[in-house]
N, C-alpha and C positions, 0 to 999 in steps of 0.2 A: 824351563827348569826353575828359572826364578821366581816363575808365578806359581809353580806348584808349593816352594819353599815358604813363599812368603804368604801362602793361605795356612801351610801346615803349622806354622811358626807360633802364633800366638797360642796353637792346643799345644805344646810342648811340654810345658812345665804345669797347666793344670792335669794332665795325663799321668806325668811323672809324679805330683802328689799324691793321685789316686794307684798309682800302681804299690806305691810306698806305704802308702794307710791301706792298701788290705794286706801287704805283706805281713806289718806289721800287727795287726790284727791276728793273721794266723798264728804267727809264732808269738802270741803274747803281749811284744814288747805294751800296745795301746788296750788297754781292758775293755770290753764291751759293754761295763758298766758305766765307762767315763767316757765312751763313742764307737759305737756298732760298726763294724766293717761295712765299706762300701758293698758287697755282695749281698748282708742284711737289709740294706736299705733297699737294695734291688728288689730283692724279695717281698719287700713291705709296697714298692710300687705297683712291685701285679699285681698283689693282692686286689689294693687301692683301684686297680685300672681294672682289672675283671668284674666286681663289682659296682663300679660307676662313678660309687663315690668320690676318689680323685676329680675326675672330669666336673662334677656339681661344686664340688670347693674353689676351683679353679674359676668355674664360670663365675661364681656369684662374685669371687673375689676382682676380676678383672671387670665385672659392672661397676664394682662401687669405683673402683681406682678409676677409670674412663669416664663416669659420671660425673666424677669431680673432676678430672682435668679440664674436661671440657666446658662445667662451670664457672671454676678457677679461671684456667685459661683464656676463656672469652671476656671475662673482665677486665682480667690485668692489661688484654691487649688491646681493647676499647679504651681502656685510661692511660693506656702509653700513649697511641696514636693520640686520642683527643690536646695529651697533657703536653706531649709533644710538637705538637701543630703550632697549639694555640697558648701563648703566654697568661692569659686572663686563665686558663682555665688548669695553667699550672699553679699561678696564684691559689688559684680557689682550694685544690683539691691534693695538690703535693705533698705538702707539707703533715695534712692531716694521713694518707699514706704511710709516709714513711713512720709517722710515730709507731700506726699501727702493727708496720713492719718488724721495729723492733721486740713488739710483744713473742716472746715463742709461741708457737699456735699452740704446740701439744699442751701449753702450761692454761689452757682454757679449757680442759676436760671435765672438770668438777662442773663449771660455767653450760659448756656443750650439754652435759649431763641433765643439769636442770631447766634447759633451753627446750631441748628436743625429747628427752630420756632416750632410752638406751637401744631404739629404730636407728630405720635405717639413715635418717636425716643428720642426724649430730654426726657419723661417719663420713657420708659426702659431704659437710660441713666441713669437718678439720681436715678432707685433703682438697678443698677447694679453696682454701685458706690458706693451706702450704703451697701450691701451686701458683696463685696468684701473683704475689712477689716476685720471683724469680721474670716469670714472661714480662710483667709491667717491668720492673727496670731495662731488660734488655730493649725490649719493643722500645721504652722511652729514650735509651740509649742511641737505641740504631736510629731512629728518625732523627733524633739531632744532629745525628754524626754523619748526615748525608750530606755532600760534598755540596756548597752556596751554589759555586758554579754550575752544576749541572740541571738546578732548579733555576736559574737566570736562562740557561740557555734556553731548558725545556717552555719558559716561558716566549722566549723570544719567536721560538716556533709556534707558539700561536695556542701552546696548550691553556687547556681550562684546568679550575681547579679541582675536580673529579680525574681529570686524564694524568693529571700535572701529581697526584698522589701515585695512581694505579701505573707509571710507567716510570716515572724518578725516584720518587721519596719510598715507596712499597720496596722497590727492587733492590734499591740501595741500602734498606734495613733489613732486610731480609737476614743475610747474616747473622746480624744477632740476635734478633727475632728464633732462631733455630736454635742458637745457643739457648737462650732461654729456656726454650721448650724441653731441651736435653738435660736443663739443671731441673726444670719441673718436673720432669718423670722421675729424679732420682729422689726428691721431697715426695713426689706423690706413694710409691712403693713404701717409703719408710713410715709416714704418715699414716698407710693404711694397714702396716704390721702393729703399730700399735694401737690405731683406733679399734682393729678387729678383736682386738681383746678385751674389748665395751659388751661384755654380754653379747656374743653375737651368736646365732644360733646354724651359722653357716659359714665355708670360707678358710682360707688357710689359716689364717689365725686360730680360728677355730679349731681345726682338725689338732694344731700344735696343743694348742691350749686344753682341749679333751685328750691328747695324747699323754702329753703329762701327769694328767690325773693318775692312769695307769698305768705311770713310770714305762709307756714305749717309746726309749729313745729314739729307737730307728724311725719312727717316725716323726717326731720334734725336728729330727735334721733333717730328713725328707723338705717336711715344711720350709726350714730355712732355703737348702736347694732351690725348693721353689719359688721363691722368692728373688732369690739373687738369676735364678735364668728366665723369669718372666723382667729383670731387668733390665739384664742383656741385651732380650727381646726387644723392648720398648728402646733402648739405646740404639740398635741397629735400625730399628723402622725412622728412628729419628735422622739417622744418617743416610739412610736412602733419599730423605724426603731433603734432605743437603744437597746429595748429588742432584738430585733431578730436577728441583728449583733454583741451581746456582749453578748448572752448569755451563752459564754463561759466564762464570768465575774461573776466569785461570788457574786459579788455589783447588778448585772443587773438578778440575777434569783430568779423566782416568790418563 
């Protein structure tokens, strides 16, 4: 009973919103000029989904965002572990990081714009860019933050320093190495709602951004929808990938 409660629990009150906005809707109180009933939106998905179109917006938009994670991503996590490891090579490379951190990335679109123009590169550009950040400090974080003693010991056993990463230092950052990942998916999503608005000639921003024009709401909010549950998405893939790689963590088992 408590596991059925404690699955149903978190749809409670998104349920209870959406029961409440179409009632509201029916009887008036919410104008359909200022937010179409959730039953309109409905209606606007089949459309979308009989057609195809949905499903081609979708794809293209979850290329570019995966593109760049996994550009983004792979850097930030090569210059955490490197910066990490090695003091000379946080000297070298940290510092100029962080300045760059500070810049907003989206505040380089004018920059992006004349770099790349308005393809598909300037796009996985500014979410490889947003992404980055987040993983490098955590990755940089967790391998500091790995307990001395257990790299003394793993040494004492005889490890090398290829093993002495891949079975102390890897596991032990591991944690926030994930954390990371979960704040990069929420930069990455956001980053790519407004780079899609670069002239893009595909993609949820797109479909919003053309929606507009022809003042359909219903489908403006669609798009947002889509956006906030391909979030979700990306946030629970990221907590599986917790559970199954930390489930040698007391903190992380069922």
């Amino acid at each position: 009973m408590n596991t059925i409660f404690s699955k149903l629990a978190p749809w409670a009150l998104p349920i209870s919103l959406l029961v409440c906005w179409q009632i509201f809707s029916v009887i008036g109180v919410i104008s359909n000029r200022f937010l179409p009933a959730p039953s309109d939106i409905g209606l606007a998905t089949i459309k979308l989904l009989s057609n195809g179109e949905l499903f081609e917006h979708i794809f293209v938009s979850s290329q570019r965002a995966l593109l760049g994670l996994l550009i983004g991503g792979a850097i930030g996590f090569v210059f955490g572990v490197v910066n990490g490891i090695s003091k000379i090579s946080e000297t070298l490379f940290d510092s100029t990081i962080q300045m760059i951190r500070n810049i907003p990335h989206l505040s380089l679109i004018p920059l992006v714009i004349l770099w790349f123009g308005i393809g598909e590169e300037g796009k996985i550009f500014l979410i490889a860019l947003g992404v980055l950040f987040p993983i490098y400090l955590n990755t940089f974080h967790g391998i500091r933050s790995v307990d001395p003693e257990l790299i003394e010991m793993g040494k004492s056993y005889g490890l090398k320093n290829g093993q002495l990463f891949l079975q102390i230092i890897l596991p032990g950052a591991l944690s926030s190495i994930l954390v990371g990942l979960r704040f990069g998916l929420g930069i990455m999503w956001v980053t790519l709602i407004v780079a899609e608005t670069i002239s893009a000639s595909a993609g949820i921003g797109y479909l919003a951004m053309d929606a507009r024009e022809f003042m359909q709401l219903d489908i403006v909010v669609l798009s947002i929808i889509l956006y906030a549950a391909l979030g979700k998405l990306s946030d629970w893939m990221a907590k599986v990938l917790e559970y199954r790689f930390l489930k040698w963590n007391p903190n992380y088992q069922k």
